[in-house]
N, CA, C and O atoms as a GROMACS GRO file, in nm:
protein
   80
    1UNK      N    1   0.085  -0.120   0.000
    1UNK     CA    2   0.000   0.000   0.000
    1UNK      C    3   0.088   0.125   0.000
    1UNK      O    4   0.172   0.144   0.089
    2UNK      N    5   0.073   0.189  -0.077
    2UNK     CA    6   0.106   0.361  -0.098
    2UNK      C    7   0.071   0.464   0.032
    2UNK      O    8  -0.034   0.522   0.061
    3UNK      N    9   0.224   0.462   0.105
    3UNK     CA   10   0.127   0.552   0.196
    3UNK      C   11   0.210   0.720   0.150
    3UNK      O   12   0.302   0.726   0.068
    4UNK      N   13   0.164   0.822   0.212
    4UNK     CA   14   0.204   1.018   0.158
    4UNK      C   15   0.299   1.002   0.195
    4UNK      O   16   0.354   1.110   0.174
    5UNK      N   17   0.409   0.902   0.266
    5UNK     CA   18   0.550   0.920   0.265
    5UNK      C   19   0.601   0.892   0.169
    5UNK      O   20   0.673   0.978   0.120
    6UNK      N   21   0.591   0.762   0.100
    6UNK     CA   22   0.623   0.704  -0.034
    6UNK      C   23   0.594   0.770  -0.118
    6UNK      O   24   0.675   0.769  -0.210
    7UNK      N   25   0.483   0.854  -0.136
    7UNK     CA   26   0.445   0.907  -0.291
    7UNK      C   27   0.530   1.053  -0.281
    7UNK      O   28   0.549   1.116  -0.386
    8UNK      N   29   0.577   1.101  -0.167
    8UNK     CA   30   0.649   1.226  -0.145
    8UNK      C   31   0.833   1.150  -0.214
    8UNK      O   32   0.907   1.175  -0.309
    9UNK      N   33   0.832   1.078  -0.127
    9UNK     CA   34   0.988   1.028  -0.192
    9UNK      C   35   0.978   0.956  -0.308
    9UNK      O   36   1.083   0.955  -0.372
   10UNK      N   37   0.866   0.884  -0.365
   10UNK     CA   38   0.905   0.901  -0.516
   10UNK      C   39   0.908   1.018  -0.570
   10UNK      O   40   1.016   1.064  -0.609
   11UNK      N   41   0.810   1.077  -0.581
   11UNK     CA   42   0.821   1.230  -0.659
   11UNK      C   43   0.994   1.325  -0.608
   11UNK      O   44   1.052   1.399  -0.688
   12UNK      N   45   1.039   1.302  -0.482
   12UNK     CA   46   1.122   1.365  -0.493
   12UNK      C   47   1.275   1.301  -0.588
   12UNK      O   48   1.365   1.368  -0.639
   13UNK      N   49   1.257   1.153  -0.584
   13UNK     CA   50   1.344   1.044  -0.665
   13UNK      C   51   1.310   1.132  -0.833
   13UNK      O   52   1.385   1.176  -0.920
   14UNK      N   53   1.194   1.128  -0.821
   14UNK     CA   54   1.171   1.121  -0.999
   14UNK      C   55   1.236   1.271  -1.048
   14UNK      O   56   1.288   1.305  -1.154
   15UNK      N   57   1.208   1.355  -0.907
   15UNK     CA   58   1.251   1.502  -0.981
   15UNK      C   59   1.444   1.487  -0.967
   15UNK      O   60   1.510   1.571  -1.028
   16UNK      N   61   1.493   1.417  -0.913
   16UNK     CA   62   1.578   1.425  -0.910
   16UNK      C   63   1.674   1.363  -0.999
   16UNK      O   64   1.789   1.401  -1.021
   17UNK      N   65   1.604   1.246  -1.056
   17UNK     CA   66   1.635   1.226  -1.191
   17UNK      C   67   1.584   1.287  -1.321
   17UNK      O   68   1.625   1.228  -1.421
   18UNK      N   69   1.518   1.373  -1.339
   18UNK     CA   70   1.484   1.460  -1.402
   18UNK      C   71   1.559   1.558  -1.426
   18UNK      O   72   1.566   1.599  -1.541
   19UNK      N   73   1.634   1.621  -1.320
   19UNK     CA   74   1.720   1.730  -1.333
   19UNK      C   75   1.846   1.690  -1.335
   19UNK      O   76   1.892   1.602  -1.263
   20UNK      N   77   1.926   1.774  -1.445
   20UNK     CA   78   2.065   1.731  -1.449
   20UNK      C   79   2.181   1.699  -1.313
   20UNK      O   80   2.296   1.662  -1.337
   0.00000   0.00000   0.00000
C-alpha cells in the first residue's frame, strides 16, 4: 500500500532524476 510518505519520496526520486 502507498502511503504520503512514499508518494512524497518518489516524486522527490523522480525530480531528481529529471534534473541534471
Amino acid at each position: 500500500m502507498k502511503t504520503p510518505f512514499n508518494a512524497l519520496l518518489e516524486a522527490s526520486l523522480l525530480r531528481d532524476a529529471a534534473e541534471p
